[in-house]
TORROKOL-976420 format. One line per field, with one value per residue (C-alpha): residue in one letter; z, x, y; residue number from 1. Coordinates in steps of 0.001 Angstrom, whole numbers, always signed. Example, Ala and Ser with C-alpha at 12.3 -4.5 7.8 and 13.67 -1.06 7.14 Angstrom:
<drenlums>
resn	a | s
c3	+7800 | +7140
c1	+12300 | +13670
c2	-4500 | -1060
resi	1 | 2
</drenlums>
This chain:
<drenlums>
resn	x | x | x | x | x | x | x | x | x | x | x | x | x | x | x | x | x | x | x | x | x | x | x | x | x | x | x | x | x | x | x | x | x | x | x | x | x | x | x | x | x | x | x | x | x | x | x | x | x | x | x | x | x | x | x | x | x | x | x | x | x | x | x | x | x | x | x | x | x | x | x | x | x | x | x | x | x | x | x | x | x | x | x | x | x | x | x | x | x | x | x | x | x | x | x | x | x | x | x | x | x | x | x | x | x | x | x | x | x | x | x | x | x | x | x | x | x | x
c3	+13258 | +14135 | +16758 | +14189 | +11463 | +13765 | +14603 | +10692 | +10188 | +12821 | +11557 | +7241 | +5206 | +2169 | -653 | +298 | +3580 | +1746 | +2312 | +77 | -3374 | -4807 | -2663 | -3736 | -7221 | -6163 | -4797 | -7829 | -10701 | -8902 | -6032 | -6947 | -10164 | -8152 | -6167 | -7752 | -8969 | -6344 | -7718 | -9755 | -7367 | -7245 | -10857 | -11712 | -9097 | -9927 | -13510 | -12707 | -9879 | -12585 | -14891 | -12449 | -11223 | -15104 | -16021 | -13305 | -14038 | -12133 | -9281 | -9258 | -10315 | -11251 | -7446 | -6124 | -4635 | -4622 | -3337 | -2736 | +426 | +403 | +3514 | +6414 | +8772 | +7876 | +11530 | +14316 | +12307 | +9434 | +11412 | +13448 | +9775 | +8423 | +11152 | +10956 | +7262 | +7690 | +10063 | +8532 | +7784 | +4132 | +4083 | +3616 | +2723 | +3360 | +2760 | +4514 | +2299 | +4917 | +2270 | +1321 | +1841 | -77 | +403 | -1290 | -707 | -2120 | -216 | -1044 | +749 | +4361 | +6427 | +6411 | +6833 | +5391 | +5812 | +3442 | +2869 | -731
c1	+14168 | +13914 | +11387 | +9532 | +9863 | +8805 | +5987 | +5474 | +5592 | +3112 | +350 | +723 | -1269 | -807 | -3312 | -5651 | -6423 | -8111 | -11399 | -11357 | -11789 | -10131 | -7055 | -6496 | -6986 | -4110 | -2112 | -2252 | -1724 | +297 | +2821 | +3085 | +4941 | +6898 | +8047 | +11121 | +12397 | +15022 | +17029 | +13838 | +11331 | +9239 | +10100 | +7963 | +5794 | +5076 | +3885 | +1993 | +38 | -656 | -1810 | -3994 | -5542 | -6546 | -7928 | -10512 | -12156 | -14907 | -13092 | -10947 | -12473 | -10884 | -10631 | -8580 | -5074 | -2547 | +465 | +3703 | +6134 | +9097 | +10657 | +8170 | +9732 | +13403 | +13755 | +10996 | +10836 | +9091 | +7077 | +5830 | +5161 | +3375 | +1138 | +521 | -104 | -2595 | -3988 | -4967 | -8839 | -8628 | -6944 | -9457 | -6852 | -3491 | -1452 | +1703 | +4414 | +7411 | +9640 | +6926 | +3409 | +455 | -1785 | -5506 | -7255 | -10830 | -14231 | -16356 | -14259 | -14997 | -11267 | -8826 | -5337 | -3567 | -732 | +587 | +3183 | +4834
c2	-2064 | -5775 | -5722 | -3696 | -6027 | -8646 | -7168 | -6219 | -10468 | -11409 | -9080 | -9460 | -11032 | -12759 | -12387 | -15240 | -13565 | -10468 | -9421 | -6682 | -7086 | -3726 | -4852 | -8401 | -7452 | -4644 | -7445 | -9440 | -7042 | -4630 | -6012 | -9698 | -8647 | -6291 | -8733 | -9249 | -6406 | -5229 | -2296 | -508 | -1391 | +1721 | +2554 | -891 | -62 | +3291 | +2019 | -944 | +1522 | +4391 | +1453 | -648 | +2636 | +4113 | +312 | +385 | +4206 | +2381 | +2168 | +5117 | +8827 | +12134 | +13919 | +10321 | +10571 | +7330 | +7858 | +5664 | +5865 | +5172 | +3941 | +3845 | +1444 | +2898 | +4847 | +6105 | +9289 | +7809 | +5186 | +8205 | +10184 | +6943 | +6427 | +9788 | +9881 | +6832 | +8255 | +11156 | +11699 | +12105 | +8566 | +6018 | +2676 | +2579 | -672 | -1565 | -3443 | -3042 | -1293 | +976 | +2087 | +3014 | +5393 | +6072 | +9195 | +8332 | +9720 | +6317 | +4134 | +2960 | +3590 | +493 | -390 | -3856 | -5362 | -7198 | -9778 | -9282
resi	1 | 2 | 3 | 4 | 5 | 6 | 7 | 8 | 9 | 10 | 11 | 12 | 13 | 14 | 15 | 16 | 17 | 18 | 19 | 20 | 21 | 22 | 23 | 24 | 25 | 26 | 27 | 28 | 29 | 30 | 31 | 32 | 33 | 34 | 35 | 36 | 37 | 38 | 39 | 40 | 41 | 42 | 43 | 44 | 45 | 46 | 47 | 48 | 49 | 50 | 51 | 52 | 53 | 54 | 55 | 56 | 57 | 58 | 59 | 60 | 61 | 62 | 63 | 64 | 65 | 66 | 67 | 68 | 69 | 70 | 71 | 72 | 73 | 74 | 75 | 76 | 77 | 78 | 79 | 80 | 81 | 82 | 83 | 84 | 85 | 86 | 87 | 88 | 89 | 90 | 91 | 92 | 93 | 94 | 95 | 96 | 97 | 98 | 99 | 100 | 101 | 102 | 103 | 104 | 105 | 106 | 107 | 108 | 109 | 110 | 111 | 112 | 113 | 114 | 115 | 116 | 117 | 118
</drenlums>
């Protein structure tokens, strides 16, 4: 776990380093405030994601998938299922927050993968 967090600090970003749009916005309204909050994390997160996605029906249609996981740098196993996950061809952004990912099924996006300090 500490060689991968290591690793995990070399390559993250903070928000000024984002060349998406859709994702900074993401960083600012949805895992900034999060930031904080230890013991209901993905509680908060889980409603400022749900929000954030039905304020931009621009962004986000009907068919979309957004997911949260839980734990992907916790053991090999679920590194092995994240990168797998991300991987995936359906995937088109996934976002690595150490604790947790995100993932975002949505056909009009090109593939990318961020990771993000927070």
């Amino acid at each position: 776990m500490i060689i991968s967090y290591l690793k995990y600090r070399r390559r993250a970003q903070g928000k000024y380093h984002l060349h998406s749009p859709l994702v900074f916005d993401l960083y600012e309204k949805v895992l900034e405030p999060c930031r904080d909050a230890s013991n209901a994390i993905y509680d908060m997160l889980d409603k400022r994601l749900k929000a954030f996605v039905n304020d931009n029906p621009l962004i986000f249609k009907d068919n979309d998938t957004v997911m949260i996981v839980k734990d992907i740098h916790r053991n090999r196993q679920n590194e092995a299922d994240w990168e797998r996950l991300k991987n995936d061809g359906k995937v088109r952004l996934s976002i690595d927050c150490w604790r947790f990912g995100m993932i975002f099924v949505m056909d009009r996006l090109k593939k990318e993968h961020y990771i993000l300090k927070v």
